[in-house]
C-alpha positions in Angstrom: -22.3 -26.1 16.7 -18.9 -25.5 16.1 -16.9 -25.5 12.8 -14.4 -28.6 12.6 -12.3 -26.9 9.9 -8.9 -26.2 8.6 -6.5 -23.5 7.2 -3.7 -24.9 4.4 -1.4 -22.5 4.1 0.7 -23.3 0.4 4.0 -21.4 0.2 7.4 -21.8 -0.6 11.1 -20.9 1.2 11.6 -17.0 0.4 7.8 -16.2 0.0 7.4 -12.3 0.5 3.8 -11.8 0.8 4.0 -14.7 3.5 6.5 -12.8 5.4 4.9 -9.2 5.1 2.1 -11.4 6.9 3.8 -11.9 10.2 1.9 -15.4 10.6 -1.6 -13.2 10.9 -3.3 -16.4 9.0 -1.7 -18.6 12.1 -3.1 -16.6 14.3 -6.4 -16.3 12.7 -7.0 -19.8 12.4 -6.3 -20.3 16.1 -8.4 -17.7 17.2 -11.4 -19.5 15.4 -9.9 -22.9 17.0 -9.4 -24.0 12.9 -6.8 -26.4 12.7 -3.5 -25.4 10.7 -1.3 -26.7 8.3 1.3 -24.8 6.2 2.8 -26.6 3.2 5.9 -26.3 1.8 5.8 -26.1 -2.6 9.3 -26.4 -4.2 9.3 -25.1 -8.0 10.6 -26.9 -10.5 11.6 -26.0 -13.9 9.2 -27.7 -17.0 11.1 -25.7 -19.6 14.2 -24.3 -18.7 14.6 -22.3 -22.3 11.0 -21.2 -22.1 11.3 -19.8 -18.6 8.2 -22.2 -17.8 8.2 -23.8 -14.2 6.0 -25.5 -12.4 5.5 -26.7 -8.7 5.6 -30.3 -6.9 2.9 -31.6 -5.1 1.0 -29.0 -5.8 -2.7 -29.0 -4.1 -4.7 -28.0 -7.6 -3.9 -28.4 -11.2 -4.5 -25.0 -11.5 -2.2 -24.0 -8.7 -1.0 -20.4 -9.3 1.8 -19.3 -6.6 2.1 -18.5 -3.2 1.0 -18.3 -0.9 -2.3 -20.0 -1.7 -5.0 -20.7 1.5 -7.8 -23.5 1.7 -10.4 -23.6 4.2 -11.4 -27.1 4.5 -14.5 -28.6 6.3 -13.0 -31.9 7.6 -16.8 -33.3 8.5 -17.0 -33.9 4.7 -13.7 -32.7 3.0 -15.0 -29.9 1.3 -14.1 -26.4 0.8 -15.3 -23.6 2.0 -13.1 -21.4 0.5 -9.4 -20.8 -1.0 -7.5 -17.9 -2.8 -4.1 -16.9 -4.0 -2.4 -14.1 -2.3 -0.9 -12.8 0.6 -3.8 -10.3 1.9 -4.6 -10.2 5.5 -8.3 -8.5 4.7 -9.0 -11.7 2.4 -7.9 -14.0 5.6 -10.5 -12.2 7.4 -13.4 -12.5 4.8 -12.5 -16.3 4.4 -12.5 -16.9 8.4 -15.9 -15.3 8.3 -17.5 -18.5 6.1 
């Protein structure tokens, strides 16, 4: 039976580790036949004098940074698995699930 999943990319214009990825979690999730969908976060600042900021639409309340990957189950919405980071061994672990 095959795996009716998908890959959310989170990230953000100017995202290093994204970039230093060359679009390896694109072509993971395509070589598993995952659907794909990479999301654009904009920050926003909560308390300028602070130096607090935050992010809209984030996908969590706990949302950390970017680039942040979900692996969703779409046959019941679940999630298989998600982490924070830009580390192409990580992408293969989670594609393993």
């Amino acid at each position: 039976m095959s795996k009716n999943y998908k890959l959310w990319c989170y990230t953000e214009a100017n995202c290093p580790p994204c970039e230093m990825m060359n679009g390896y979690h694109v072509t993971a999730a395509a070589d598993m036949g995952y659907q794909y969908e990479e999301v654009i976060l904009e920050r926003y600042w909560v308390d300028e004098a602070n130096q607090i900021d935050d992010w809209q639409n984030k996908p969590i309340s706990d949302f950390k940074g970017t680039p942040w990957f979900k692996l969703e189950n779409l046959d019941d919405n679940s999630t298989v698995d998600s982490f924070y980071g830009g580390n192409i061994a990580r992408i293969d672990i989670m594609m393993e699930q």
